[in-house]
TIMIRO-955298 format. One record per residue (C-alpha): x negated, y negated, z. Coordinates in steps of 0.05 Angstrom, whole numbers, padded with zeros to 5 digits, always signed. Layout:
XYZ/...
//
This chain:
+00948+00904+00809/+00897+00906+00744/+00831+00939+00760/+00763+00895+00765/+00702+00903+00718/+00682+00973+00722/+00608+00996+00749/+00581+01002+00689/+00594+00932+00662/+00577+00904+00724/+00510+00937+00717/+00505+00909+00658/+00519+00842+00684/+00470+00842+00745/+00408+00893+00720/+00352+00867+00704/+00325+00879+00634/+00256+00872+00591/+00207+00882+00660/+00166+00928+00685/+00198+00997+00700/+00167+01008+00770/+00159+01084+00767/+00124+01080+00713/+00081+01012+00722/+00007+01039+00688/+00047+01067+00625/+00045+01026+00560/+00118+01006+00537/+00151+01010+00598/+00203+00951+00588/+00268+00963+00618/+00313+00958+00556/+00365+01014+00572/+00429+01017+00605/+00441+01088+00636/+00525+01084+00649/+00538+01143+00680/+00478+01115+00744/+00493+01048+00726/+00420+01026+00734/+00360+00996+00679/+00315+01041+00652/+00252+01043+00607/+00237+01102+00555/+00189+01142+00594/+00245+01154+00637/+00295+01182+00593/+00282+01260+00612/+00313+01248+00674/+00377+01212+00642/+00372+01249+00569/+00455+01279+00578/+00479+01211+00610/+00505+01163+00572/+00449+01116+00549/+00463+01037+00516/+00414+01004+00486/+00396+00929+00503/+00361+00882+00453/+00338+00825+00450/+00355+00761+00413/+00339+00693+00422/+00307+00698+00486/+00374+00732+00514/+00400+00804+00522/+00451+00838+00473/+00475+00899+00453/+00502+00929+00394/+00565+00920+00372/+00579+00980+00340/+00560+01017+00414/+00600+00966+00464/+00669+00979+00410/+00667+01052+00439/+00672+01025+00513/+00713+00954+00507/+00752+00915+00454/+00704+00866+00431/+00753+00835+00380/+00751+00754+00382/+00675+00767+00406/+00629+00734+00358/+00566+00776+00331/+00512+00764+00302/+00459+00809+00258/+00396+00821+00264/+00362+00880+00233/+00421+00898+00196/+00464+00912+00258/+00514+00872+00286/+00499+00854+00362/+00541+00799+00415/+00503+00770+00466/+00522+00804+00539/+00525+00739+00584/+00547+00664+00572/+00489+00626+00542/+00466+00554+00579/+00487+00501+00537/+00456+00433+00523/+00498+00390+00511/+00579+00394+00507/+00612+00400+00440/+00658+00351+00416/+00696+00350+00354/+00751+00380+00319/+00742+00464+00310/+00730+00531+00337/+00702+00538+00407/+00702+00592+00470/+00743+00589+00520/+00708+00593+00572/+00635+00556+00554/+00657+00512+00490/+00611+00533+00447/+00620+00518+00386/+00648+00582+00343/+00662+00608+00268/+00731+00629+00251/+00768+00662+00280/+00716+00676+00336/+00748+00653+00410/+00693+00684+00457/+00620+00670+00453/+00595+00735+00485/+00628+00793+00520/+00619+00762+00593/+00670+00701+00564/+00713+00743+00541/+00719+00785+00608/+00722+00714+00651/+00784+00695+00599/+00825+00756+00615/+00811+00768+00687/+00834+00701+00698/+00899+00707+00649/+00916+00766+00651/+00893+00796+00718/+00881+00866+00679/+00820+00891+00637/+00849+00968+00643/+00876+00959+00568/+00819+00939+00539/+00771+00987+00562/+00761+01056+00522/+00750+01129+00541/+00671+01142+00515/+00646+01213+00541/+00580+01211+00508/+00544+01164+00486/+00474+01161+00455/+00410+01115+00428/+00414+01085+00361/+00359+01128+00317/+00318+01075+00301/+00304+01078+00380/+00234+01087+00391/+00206+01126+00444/+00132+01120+00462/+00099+01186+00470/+00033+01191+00505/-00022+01234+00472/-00073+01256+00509/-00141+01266+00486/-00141+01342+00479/-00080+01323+00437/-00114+01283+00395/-00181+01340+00384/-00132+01379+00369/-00100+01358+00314/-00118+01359+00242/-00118+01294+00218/-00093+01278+00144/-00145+01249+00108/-00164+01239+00035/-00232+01222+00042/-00280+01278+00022/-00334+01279+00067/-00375+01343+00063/-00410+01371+00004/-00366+01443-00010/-00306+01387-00017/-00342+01341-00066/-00371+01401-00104/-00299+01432-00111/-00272+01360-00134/-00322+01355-00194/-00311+01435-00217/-00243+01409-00229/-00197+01417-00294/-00207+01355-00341/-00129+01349-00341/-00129+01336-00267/-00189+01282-00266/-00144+01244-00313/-00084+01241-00277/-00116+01218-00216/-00149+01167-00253/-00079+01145-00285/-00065+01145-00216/-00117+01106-00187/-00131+01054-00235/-00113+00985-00212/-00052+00968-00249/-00051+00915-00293/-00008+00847-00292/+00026+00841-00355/+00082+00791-00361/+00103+00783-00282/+00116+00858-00288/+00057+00910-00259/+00055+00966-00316/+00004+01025-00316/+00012+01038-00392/-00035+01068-00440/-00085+01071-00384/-00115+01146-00415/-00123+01108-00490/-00155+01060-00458/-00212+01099-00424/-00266+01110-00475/-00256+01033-00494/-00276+01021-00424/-00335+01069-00428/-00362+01038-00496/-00356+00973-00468/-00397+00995-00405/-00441+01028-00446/-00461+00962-00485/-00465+00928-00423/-00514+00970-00401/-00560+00970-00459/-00555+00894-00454/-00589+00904-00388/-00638+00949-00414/-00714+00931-00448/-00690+00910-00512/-00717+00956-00571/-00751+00922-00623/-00766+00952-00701/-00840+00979-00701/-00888+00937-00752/-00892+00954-00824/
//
């Protein structure tokens, strides 16, 4: 006799995703949107210390419904005849069977088990169809399911870290703005070389033919001075020739 849907994929089935982890309710970012296998329960990010060598899956979201990764569910089912879809450059299938409107009619590809409307040569709308369709052909899901020891979060998973205030005092922030005197005195002893670089660097570059060029910008600097300088003397009392 085949064996049923294992624990984890059940989990996956029946946990609740993208809500409020309660151990961790007055935390910021504390959305459910991990799948630990190995305790076959939801969890949020503040509580991966306690699950950090279980094997973790991540659950997205898309479309108002839950998916995961395709490139994470290969390592634990065939997903083959699954249809995916991308978003952020990954490839993800939807986990459950989605409502449909309306029933399709007309000639091409649709699941089995929803008739949804498919792209070649796509049979199964999400990985819930396609475990309906062989439980209730084939009675056996045992040779479609793969040995996966470990398994970890994708690295552009985010995980919130809490700083504390003392944190905060404590570190030295980054900044480019000068804001005491030593610092602005240092800036202006510096070499003429380096005041010219920056402002090659800092000059607002110049639209030239759809293309944004910074070229010629240290030519260009006493042409900008003389001009400001004949601005300013048109601002000035203007200076008449004495009387003869």
């Amino acid at each position: 006799m085949g064996i049923r849907k294992p624990e984890w994929l059940e989990a996956l089935y029946t946990q609740k995703f993208f809500v409020a982890c309660s151990n961790h309710e007055t935390a910021k970012k504390n959305e459910k949107n991990i799948l630990c296998l190995d305790c076959c329960t939801s969890i949020c990010p503040h509580c991966l210390h306690s699950h950090r060598f279980h094997r973790l899956l991540q659950v997205r979201r898309y479309v108002y419904h839950d998916v995961v990764r395709l490139e994470d569910l290969e390592k634990l089912i065939d997903c083959s005849n699954v249809q995916a879809y991308t978003i952020n450059s990954s490839k993800v299938v939807f986990i459950k069977k989605r409502p449909q409107n309306r029933q399709f009619k007309g000639s091409g590809n649709y699941c089995t088990s929803c008739d949804r409307s498919l792209q070649e040569p796509y049979i199964h709308c999400s990985l819930g169809c396609k475990v309906d369709f062989i439980l209730k052909h084939k009675k056996d899901l045992s040779p479609y399911l793969r040995t996966c020891n470990s398994l970890q979060l994708s690295p552009d998973f985010l995980v919130p870290q809490d700083i504390g205030d003392d944190e905060m005092n404590n570190e030295t922030p980054h900044s480019t703005i000068v804001d005491s005197d030593e610092a602005m005195s240092s800036a202006s002893s510096s070499s003429g070389s380096e005041n010219m670089s920056m402002a090659c660097t800092e000059f607002v570059r110049k639209k030239r033919s759809g293309l944004y060029v910074c070229a010629r910008l240290a030519s260009r600097v006493s042409e900008e001075e003389e001009m400001a300088s004949s601005m300013s003397r048109r601002k000035g009392i203007p200076h008449r020739s004495p009387l003869c």
